[in-house]
N, C-alpha and C positions, 0 to 999 in steps of 0.2 A: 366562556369559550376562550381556550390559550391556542395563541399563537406558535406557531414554530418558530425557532430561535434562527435557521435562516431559510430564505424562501428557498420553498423546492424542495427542502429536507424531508429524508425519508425516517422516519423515528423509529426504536422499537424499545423491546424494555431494556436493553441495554447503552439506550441513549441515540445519538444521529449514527445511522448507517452510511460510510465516506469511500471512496475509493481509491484504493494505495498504491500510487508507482513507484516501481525500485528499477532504475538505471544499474546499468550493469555491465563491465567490459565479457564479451561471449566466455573468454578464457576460465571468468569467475562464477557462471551460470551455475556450473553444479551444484559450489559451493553454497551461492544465495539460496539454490530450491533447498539444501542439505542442513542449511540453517533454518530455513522459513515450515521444515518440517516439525523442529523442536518446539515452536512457539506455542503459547496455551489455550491457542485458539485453532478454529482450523480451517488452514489457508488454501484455494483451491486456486489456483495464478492461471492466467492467461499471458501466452508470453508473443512478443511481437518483437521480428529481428527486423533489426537494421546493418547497415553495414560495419559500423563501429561502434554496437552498443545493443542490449536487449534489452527493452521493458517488460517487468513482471508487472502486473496489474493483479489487483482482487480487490474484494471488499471489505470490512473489520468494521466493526463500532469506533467511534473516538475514542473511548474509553481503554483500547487495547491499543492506541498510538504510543505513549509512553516503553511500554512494556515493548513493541515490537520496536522502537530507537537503541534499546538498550541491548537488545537482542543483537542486533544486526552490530552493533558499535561493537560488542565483544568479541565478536566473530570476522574483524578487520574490514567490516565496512561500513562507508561513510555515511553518519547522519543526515547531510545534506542531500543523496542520493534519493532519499525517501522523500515523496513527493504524497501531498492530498486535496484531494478534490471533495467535493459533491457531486453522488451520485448521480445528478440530472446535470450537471456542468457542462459546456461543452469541451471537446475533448481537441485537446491541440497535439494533431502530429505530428509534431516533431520532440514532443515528450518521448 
């Protein structure tokens, strides 16, 4: 019997299933969904405003973390912006 590599994780055959926040000043919103359409995967976002900032949220495999940093870094926005979790994580509001 194999363990998951961390608890809670949800697996499939493309490795753990994670959940991805992109901060985002509102100004730059279109731009990130207009990028995050290109990607090679397909991204279906939940978006949550605040007063100086949007979270996109969705899900991707690990495995497409790489590819969607380089994505976003080409397209003038910041690596660091990109945030992951585990699916079962709890979820801090003020992400």
């Amino acid at each position: 019997m194999s363990a998951s590599p961390v608890p809670g994780s949800i697996r499939g055959s493309e490795g753990d299933l994670v959940s991805v926040r992109i901060l985002t000043d509102p100004r730059r919103l279109e731009d990130l969904l207009e990028t995050l359409a290109t990607a090679e995967f397909p991204v279906n976002p939940q978006l949550y405003h605040h007063l100086s900032r949007v979270v996109v949220e969705f899900p991707a495999y690990a495995c497409q973390i790489d590819s969607l940093r380089r994505l976003v870094s080409a397209n003038g926005f910041e690596e660091d912006a990109i945030r992951i979790r585990g699916p079962l994580d709890p979820v801090d509001p003020d992400c």
